[in-house]
Backbone and ligand atoms as CSV (ligand in chain L), in Angstrom:
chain,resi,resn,atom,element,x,y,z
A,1,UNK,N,N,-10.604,14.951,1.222
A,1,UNK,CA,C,-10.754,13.685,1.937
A,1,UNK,C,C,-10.245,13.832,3.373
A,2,UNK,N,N,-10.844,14.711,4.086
A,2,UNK,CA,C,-10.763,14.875,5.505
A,2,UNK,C,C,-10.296,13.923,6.356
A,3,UNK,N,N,-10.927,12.680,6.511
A,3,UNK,CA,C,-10.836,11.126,7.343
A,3,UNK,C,C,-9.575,10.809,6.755
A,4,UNK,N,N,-9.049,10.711,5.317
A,4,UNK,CA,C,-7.980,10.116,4.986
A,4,UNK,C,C,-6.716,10.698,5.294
A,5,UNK,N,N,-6.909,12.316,5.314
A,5,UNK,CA,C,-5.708,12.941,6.107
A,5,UNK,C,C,-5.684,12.610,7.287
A,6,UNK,N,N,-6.851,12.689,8.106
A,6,UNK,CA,C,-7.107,12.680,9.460
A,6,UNK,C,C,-5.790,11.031,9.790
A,7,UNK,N,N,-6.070,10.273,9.354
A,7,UNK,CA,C,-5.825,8.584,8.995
A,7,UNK,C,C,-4.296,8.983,8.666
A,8,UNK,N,N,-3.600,9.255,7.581
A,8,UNK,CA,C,-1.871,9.616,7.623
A,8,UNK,C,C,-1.274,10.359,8.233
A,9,UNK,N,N,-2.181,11.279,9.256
A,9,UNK,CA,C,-1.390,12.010,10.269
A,9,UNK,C,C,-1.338,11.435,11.410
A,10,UNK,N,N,-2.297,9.917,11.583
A,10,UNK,CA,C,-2.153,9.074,12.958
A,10,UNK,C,C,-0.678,9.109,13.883
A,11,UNK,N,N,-0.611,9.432,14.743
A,11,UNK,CA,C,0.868,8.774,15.301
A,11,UNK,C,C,1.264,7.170,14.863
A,12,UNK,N,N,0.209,6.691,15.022
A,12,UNK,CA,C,0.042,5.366,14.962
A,12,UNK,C,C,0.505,4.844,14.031
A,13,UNK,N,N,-0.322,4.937,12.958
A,13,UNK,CA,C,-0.223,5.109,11.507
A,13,UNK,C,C,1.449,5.500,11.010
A,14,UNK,N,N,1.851,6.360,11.289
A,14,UNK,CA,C,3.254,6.824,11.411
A,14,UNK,C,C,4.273,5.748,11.357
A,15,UNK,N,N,3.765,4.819,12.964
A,15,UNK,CA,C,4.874,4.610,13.639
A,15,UNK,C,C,4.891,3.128,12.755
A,16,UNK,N,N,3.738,2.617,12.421
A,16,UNK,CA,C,3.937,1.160,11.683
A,16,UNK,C,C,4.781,1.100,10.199
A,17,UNK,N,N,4.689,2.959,9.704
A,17,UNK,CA,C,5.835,3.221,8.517
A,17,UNK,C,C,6.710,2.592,8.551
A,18,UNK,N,N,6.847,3.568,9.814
A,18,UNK,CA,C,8.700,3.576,9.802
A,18,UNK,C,C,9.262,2.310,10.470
A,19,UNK,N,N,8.176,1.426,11.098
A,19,UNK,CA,C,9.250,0.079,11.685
A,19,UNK,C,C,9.514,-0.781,10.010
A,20,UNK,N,N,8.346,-0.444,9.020
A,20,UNK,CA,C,8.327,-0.862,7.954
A,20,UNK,C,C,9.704,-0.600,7.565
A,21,UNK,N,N,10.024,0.296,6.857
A,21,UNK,CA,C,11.360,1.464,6.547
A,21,UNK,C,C,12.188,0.356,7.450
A,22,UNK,N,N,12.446,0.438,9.029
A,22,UNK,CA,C,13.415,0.067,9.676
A,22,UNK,C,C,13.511,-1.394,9.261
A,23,UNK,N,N,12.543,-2.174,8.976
A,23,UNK,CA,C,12.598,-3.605,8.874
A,23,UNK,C,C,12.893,-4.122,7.390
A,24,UNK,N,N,13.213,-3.094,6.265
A,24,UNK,CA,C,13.316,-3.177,4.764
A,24,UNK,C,C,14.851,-2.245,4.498
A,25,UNK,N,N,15.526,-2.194,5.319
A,25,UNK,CA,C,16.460,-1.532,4.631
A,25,UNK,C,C,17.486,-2.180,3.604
A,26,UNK,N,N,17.224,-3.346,3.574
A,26,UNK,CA,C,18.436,-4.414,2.694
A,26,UNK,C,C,17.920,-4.334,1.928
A,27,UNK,N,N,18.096,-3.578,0.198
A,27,UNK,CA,C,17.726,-3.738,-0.721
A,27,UNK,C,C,16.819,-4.866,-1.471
A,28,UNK,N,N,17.348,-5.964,-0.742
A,28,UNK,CA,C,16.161,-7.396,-0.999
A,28,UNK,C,C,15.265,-7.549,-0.838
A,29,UNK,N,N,14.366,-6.671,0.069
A,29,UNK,CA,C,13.117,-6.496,0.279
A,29,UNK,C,C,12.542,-5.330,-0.925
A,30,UNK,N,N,11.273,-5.777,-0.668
A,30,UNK,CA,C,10.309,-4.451,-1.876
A,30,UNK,C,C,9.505,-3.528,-0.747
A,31,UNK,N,N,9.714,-2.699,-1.035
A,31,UNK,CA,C,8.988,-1.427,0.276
A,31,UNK,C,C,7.754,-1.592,0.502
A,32,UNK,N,N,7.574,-1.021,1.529
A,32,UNK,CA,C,5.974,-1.144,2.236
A,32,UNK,C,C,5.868,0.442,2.528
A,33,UNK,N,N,6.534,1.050,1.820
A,33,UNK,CA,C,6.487,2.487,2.707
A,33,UNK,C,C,5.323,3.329,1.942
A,34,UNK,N,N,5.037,4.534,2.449
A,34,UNK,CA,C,4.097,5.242,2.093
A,34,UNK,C,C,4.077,5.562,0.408
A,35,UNK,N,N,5.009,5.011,-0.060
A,35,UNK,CA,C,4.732,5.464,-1.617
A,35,UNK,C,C,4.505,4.164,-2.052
A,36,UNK,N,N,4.446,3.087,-1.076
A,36,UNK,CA,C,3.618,1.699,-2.251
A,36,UNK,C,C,1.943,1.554,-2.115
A,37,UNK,N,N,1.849,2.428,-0.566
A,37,UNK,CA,C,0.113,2.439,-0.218
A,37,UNK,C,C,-0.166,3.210,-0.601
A,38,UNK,N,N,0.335,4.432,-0.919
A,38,UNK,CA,C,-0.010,5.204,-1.975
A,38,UNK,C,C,-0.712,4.836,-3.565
A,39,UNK,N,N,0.398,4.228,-4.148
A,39,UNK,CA,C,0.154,3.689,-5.621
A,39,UNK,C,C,-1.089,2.723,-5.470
A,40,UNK,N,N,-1.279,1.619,-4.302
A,40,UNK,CA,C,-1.972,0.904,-4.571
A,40,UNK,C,C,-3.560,1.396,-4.364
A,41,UNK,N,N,-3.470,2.513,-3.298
A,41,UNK,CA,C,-4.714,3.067,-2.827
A,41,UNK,C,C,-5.321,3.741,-4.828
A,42,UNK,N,N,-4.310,4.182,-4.893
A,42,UNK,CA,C,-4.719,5.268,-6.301
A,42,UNK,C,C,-5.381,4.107,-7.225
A,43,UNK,N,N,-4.373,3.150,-7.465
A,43,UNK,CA,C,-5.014,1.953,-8.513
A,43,UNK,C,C,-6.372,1.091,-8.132
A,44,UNK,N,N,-6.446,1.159,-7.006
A,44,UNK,CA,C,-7.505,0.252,-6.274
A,44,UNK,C,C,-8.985,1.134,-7.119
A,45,UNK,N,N,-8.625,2.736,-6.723
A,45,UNK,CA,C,-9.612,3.940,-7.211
A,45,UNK,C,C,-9.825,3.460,-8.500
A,46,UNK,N,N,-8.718,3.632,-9.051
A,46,UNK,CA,C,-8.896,3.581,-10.983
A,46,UNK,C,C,-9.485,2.025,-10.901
A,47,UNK,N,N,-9.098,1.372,-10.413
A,47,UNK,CA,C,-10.189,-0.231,-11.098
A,47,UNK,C,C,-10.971,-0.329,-11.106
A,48,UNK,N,N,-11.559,0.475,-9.760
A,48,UNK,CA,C,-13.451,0.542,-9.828
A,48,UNK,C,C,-14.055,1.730,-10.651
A,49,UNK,N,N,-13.268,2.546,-10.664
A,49,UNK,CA,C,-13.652,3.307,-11.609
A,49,UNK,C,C,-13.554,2.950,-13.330
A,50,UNK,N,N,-12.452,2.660,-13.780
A,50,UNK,CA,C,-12.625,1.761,-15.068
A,50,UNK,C,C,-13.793,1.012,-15.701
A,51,UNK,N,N,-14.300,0.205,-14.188
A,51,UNK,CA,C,-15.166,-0.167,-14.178
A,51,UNK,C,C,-16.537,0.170,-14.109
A,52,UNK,N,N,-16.775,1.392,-13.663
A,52,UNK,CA,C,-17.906,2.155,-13.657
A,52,UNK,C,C,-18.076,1.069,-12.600
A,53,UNK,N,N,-17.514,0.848,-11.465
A,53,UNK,CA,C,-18.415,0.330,-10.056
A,53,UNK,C,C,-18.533,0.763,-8.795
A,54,UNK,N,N,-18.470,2.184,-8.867
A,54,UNK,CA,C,-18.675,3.125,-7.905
A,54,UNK,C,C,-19.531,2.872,-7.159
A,55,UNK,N,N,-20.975,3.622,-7.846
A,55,UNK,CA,C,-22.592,3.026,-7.526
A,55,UNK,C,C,-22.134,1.882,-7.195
A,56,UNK,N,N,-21.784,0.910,-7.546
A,56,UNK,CA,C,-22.403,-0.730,-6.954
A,56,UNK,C,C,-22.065,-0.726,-5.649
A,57,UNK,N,N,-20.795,-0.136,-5.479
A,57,UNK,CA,C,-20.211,-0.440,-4.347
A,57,UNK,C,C,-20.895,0.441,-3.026
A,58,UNK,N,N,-20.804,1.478,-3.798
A,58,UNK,CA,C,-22.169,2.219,-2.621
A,58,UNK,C,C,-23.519,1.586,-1.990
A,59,UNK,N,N,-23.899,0.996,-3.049
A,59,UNK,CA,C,-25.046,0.757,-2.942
A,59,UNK,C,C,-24.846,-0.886,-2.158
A,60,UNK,N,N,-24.114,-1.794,-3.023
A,60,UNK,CA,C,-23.882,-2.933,-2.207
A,60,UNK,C,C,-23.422,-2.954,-0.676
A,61,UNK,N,N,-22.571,-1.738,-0.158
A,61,UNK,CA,C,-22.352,-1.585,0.743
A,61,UNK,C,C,-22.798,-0.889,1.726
A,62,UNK,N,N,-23.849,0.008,1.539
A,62,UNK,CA,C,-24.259,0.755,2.071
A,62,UNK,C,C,-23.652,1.804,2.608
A,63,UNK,N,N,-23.192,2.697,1.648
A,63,UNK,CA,C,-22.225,3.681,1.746
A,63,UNK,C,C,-23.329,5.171,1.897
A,64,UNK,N,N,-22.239,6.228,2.232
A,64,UNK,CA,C,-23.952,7.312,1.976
A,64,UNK,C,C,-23.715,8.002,0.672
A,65,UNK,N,N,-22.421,7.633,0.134
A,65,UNK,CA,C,-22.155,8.530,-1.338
A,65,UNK,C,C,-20.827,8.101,-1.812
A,66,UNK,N,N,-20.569,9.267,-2.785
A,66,UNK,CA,C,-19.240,8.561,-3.336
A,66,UNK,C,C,-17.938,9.272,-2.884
A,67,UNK,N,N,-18.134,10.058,-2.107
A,67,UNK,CA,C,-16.988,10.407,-0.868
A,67,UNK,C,C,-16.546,9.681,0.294
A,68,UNK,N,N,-17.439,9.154,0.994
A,68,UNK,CA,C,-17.396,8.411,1.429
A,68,UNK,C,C,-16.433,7.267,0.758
A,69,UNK,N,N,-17.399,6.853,0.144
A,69,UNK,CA,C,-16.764,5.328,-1.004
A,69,UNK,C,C,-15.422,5.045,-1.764
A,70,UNK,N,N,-15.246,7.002,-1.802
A,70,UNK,CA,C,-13.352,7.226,-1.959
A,70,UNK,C,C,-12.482,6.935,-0.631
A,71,UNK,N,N,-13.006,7.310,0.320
A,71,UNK,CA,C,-12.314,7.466,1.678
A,71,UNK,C,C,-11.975,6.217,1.768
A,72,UNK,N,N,-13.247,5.725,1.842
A,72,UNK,CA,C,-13.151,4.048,2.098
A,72,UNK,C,C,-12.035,3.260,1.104
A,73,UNK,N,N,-12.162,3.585,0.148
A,73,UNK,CA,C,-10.895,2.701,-1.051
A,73,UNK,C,C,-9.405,3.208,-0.924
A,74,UNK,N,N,-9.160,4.580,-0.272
A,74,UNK,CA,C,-8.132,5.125,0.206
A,74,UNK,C,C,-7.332,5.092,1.102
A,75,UNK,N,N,-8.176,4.261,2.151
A,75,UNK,CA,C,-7.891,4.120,3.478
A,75,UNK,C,C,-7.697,2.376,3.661
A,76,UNK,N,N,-8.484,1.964,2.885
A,76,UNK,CA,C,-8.035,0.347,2.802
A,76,UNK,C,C,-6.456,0.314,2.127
A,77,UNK,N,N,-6.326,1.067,0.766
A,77,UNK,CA,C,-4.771,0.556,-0.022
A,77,UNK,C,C,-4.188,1.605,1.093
A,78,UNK,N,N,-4.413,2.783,1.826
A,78,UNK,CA,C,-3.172,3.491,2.477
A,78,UNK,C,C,-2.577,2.280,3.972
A,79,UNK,N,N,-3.699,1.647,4.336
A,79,UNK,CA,C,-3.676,0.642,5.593
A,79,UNK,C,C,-3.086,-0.485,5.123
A,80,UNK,N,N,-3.080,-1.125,3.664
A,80,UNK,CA,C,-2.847,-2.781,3.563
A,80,UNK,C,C,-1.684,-3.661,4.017
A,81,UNK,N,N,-0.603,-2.850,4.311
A,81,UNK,CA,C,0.396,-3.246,4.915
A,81,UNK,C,C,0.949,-2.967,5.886
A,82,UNK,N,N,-0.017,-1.859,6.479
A,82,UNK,CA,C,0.355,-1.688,7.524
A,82,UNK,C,C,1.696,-2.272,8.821
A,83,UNK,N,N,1.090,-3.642,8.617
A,83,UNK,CA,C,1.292,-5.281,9.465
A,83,UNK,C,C,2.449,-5.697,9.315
A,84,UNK,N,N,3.100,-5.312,7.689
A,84,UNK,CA,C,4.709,-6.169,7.355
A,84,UNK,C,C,5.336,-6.100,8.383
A,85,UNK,N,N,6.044,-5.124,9.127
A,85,UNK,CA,C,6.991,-5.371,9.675
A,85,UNK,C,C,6.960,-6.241,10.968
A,86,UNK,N,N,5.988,-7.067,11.156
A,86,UNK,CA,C,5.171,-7.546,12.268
A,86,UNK,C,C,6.040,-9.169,12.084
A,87,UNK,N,N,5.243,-9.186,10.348
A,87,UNK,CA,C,5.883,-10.326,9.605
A,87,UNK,C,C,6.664,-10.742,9.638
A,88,UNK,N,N,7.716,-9.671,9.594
A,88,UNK,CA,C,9.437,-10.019,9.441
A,88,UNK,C,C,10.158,-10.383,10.965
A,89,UNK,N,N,8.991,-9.989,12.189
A,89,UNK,CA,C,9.592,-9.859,13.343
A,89,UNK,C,C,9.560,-11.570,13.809
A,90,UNK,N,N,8.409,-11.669,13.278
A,90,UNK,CA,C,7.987,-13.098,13.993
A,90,UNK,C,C,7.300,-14.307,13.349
A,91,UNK,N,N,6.676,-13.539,11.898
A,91,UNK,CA,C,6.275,-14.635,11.187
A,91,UNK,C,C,4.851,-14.978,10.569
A,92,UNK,N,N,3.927,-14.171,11.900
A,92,UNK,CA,C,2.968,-13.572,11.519
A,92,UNK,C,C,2.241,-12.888,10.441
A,93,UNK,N,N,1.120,-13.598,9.769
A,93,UNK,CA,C,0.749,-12.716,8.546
A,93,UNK,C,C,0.810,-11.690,8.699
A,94,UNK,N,N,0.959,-11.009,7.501
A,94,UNK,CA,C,0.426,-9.491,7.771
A,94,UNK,C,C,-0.612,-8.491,7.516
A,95,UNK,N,N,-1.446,-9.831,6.728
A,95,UNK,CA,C,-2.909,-9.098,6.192
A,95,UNK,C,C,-3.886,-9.286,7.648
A,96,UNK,N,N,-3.503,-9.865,7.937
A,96,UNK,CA,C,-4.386,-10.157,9.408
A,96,UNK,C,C,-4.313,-9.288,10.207
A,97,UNK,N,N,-2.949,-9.579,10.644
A,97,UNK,CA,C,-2.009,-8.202,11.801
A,97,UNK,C,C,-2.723,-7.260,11.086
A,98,UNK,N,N,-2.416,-6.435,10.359
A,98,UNK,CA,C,-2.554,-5.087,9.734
A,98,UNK,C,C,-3.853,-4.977,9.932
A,99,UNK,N,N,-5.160,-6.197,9.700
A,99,UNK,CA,C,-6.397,-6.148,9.387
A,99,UNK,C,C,-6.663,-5.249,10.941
A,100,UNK,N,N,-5.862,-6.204,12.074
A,100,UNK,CA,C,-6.795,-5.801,13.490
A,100,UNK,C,C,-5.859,-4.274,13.886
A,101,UNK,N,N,-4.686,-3.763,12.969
A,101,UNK,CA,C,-4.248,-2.790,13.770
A,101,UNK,C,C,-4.622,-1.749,12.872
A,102,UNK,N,N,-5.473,-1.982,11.649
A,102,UNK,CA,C,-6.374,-0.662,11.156
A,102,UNK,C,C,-7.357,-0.407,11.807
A,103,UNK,N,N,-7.726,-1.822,12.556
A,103,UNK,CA,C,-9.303,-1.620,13.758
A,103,UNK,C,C,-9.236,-0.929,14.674
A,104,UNK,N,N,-7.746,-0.485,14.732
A,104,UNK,CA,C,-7.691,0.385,16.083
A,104,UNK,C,C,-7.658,1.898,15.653
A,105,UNK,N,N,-6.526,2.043,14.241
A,105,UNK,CA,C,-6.481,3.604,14.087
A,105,UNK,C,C,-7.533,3.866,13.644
A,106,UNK,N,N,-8.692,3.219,12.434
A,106,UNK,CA,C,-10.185,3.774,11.642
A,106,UNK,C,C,-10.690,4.864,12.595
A,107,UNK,N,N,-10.718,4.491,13.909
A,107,UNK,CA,C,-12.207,5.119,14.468
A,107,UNK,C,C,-11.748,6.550,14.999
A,108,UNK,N,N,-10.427,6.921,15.122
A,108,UNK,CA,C,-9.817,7.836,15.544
A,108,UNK,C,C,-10.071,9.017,14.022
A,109,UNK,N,N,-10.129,8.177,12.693
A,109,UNK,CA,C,-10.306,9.295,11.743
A,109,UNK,C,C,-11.965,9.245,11.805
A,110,UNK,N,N,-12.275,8.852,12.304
A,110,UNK,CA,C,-14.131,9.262,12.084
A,110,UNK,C,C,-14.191,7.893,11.033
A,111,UNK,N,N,-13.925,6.891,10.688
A,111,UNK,CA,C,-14.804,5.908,9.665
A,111,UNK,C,C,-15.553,4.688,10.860
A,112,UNK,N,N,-16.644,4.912,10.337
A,112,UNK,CA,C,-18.025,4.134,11.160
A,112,UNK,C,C,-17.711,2.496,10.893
A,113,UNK,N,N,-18.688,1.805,12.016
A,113,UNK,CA,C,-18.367,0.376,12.186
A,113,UNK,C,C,-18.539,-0.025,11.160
A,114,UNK,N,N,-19.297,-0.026,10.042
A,114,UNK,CA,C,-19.977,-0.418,8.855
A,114,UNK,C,C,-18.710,-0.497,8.237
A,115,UNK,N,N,-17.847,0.992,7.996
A,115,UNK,CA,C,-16.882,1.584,6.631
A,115,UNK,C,C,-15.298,0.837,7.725
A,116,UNK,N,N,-15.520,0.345,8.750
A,116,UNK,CA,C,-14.389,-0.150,9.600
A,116,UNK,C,C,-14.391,-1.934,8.646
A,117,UNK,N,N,-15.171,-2.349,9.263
A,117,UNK,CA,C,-15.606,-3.829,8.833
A,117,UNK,C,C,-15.332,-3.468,7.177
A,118,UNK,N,N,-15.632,-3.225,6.255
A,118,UNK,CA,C,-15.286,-3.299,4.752
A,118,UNK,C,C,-13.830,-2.963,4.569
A,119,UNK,N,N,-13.412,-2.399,4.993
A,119,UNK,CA,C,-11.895,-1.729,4.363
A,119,UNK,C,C,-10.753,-3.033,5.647
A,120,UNK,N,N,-11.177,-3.148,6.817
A,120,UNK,CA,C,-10.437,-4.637,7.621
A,120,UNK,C,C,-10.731,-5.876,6.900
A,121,UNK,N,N,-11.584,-6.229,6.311
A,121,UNK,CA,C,-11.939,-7.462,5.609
A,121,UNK,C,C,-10.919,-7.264,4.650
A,122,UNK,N,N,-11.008,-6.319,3.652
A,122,UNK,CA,C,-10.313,-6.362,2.510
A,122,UNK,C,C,-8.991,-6.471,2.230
A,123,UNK,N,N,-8.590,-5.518,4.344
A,123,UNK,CA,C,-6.917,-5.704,3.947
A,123,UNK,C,C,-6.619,-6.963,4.504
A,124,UNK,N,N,-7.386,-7.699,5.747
A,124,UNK,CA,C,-7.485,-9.069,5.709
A,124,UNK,C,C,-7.350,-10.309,4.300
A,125,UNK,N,N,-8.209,-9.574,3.636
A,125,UNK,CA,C,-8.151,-10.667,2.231
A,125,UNK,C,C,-6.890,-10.187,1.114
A,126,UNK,N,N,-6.170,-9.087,1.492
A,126,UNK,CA,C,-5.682,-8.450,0.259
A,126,UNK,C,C,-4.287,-9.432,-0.153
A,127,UNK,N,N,-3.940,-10.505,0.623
A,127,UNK,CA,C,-2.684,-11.511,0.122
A,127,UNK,C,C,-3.377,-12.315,-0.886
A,128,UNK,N,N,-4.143,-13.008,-0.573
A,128,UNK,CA,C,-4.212,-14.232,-1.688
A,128,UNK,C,C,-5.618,-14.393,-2.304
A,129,UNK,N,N,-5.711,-14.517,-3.473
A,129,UNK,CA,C,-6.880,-14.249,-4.425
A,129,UNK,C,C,-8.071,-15.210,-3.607
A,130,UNK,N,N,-8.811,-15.556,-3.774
A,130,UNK,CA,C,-9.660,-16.467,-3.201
A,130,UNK,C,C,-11.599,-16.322,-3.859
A,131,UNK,N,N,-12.117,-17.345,-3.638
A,131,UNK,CA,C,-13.530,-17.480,-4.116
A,131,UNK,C,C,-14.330,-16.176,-3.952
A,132,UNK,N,N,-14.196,-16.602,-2.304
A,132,UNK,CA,C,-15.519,-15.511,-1.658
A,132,UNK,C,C,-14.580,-13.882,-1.357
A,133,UNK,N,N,-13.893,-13.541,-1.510
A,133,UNK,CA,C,-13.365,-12.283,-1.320
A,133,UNK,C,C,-14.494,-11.180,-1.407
A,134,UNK,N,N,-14.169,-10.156,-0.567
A,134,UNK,CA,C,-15.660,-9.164,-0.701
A,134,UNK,C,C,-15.010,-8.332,-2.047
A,135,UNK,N,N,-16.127,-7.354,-2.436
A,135,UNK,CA,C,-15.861,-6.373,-3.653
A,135,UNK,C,C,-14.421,-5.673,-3.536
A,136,UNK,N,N,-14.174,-4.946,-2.205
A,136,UNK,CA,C,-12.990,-4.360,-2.008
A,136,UNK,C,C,-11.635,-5.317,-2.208
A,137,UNK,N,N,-11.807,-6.258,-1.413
A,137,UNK,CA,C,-10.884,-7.342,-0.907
A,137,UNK,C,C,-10.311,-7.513,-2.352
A,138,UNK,N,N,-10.749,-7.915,-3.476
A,138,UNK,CA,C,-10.580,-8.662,-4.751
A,138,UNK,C,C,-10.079,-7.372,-5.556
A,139,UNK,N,N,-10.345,-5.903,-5.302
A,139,UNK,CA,C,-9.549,-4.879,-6.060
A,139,UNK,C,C,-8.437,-4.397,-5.446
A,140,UNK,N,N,-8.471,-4.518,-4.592
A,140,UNK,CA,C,-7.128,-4.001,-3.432
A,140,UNK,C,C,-6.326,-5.288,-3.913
A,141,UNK,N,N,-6.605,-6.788,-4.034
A,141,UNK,CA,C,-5.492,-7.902,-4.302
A,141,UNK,C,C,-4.716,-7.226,-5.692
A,142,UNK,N,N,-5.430,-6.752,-6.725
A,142,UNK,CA,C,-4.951,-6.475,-8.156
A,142,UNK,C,C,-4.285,-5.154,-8.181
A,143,UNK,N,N,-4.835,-4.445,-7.419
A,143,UNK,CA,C,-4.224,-3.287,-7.474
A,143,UNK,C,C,-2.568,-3.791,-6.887
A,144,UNK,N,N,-2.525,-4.398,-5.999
A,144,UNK,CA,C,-1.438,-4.526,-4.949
A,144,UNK,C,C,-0.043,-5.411,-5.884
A,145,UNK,N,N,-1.150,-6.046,-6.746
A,145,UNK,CA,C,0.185,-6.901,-7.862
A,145,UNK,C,C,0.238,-5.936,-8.901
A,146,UNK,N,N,-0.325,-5.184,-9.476
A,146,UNK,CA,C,-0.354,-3.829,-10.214
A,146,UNK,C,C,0.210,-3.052,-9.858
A,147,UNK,N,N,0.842,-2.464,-8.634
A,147,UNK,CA,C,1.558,-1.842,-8.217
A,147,UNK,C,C,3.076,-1.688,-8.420
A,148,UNK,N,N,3.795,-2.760,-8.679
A,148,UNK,CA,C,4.827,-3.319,-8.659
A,148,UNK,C,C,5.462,-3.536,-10.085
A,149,UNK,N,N,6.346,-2.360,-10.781
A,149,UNK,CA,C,6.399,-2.910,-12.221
A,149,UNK,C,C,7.816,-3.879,-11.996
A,150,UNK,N,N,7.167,-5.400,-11.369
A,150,UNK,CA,C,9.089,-6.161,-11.560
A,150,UNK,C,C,9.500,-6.270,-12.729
A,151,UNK,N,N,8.971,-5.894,-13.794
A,151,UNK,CA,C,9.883,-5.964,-15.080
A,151,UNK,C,C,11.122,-5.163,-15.459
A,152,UNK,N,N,11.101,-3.936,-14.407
A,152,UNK,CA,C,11.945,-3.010,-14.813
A,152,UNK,C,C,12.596,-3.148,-13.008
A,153,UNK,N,N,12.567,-3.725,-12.375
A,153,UNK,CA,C,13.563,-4.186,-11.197
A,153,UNK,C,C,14.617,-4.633,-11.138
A,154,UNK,N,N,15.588,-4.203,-10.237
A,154,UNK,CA,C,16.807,-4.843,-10.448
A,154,UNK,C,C,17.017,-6.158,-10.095
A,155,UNK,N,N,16.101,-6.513,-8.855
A,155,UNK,CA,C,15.970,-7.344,-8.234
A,155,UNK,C,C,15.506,-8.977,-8.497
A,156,UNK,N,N,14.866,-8.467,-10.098
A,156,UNK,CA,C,13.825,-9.846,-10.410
A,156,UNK,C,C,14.427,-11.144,-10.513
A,157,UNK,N,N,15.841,-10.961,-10.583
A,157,UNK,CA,C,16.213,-12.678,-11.103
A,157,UNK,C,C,16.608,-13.214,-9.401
A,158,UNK,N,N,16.487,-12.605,-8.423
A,158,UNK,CA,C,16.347,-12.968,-7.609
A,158,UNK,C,C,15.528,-13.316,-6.838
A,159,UNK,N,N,14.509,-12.336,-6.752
A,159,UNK,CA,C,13.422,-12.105,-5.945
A,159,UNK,C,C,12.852,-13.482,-5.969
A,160,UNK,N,N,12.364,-13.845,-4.323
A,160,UNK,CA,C,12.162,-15.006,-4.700
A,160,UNK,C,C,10.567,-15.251,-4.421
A,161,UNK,N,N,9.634,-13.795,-4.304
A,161,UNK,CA,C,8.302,-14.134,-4.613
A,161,UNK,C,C,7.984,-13.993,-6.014
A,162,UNK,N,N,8.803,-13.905,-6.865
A,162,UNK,CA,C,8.867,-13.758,-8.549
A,162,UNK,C,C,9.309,-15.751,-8.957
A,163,UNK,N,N,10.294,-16.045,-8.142
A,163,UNK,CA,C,10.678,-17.651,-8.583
A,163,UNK,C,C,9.730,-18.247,-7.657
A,164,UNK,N,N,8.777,-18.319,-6.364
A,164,UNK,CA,C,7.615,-18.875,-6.371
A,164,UNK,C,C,6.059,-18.929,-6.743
A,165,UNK,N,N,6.255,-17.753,-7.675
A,165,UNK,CA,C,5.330,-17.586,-8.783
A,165,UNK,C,C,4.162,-16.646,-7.748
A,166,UNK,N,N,4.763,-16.145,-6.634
A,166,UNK,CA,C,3.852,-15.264,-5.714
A,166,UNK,C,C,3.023,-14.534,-6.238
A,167,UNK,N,N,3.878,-13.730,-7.462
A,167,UNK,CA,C,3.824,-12.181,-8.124
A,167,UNK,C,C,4.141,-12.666,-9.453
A,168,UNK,N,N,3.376,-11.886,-10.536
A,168,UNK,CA,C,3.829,-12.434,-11.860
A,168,UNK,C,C,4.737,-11.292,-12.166
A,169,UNK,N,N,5.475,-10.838,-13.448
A,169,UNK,CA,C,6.419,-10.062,-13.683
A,169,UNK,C,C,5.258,-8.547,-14.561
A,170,UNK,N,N,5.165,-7.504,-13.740
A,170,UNK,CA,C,4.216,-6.767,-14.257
A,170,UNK,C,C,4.766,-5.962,-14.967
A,171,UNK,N,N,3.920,-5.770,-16.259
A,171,UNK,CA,C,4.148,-4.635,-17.242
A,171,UNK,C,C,3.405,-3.691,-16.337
A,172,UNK,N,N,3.823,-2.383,-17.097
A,172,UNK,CA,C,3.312,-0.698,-16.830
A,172,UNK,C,C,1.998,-1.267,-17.316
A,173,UNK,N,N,0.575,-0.928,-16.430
A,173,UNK,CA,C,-0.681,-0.373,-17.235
A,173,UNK,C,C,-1.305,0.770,-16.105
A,174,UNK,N,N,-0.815,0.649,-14.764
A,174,UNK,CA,C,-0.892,2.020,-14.211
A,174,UNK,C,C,-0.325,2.926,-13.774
L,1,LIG,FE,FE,0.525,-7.110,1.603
C-alpha cells in the first residue's frame, strides 16, 4: 500500500500525532494516537469485508480495483482524527477540522479528487451516526466505537462520554 505509507510518513501527518499525544497526556482522555487509527483503519477493512462489500464499494464509487479501495479505507480510519487536538484547543469539531486537513495531506500521497472527496466525507461524518451518511462514513462510525474495548478500562466509571451515553460499553469482537 504505497499511498498509505506515502500518507504516515507525511511531516504533516506526523505533526497532528503528536500535538494529539501533547494534548492527551492526562490519563482522562482516550488516545488519538497512531495505534487508535490504526485499529480503526484495520476494523473499518474487516466490516466491509465481513460483509463481502468490497465490489460494491468499488463499483458504487468508482474505484479502479480493490487496492485502491484498501488504500482508500486505510487512509480514511489512519486520517479520522487527525483534528482532536484542534478540539481541545478551541472547541472546534474535529471531524470537520480533520475532514479539511486530510484535504491538504491526500494529494501529496497520490489519492485523486474522486478517492480525496470519499475518504473527507467519511471522516467528516465519522462522529455521529446519521440517515444519509455515505458507505464509508457509516463503517468508519462503527469501526471507531469498535475500537475501544471500555469494558476492560480503567477509566469507565468516569468517563464521561460513557455517562452521556456518547459510546456504549464495548465487548471484544475485534
Ligand atoms: Fe473522532
Amino acid at each position: 500500500m504505497k499511498r498509505v505509507e506515502t500518507l504516515v510518513e507525511d511531516k504533516y501527518y506526523q505533526e497532528y500525532l503528536r500535538r494529539n499525544s501533547e494534548a492527551e497526556m492526562q490519563p482522562k482522555f482516550c488516545q488519538h494516537d497512531f495505534q487508535h487509527h490504526l485499529a480503526v483503519a484495520r476494523i473499518t477493512y474487516i466490516l466491509i469485508l465481513e460483509h463481502n462489500d468490497l465490489n460494491y464499494f468499488i463499483k458504487d464509487s468508482g474505484l479502479s480495483g480493490k487496492l485502491a479501495a484498501k488504500e482508500i479505507i486505510f487512509a480514511a480510519g489512519l486520517t479520522h482524527d487527525i483534528g482532536k487536538w484542534k478540539e481541545y484547543q478551541c472547541g472546534i469539531d474535529h471531524a470537520s477540522y480533520g475532514g479539511r486537513l486530510a484535504r491538504e495531506i491526500l494529494p501529496r500521497a497520490l489519492f485523486n479528487r474522486n478517492e480525496i472527496d470519499i475518504i473527507c466525507r467519511a471522516i467528516y461524518e465519522h462522529r455521529n451516526i446519521s440517515r444519509d451518511m455515505s458507505f464509508l462514513g457509516e463503517r468508519l462510525h462503527r469501526a471507531d466505537n469498535l475500537s475501544r474495548i471500555c469494558s476492560h478500562c480503567e477509566h469507565r466509571f468516569q468517563c464521561p462520554k460513557i455517562k452521556n451515553k456518547e459510546i456504549s460499553i464495548t465487548n471484544f469482537e475485534y
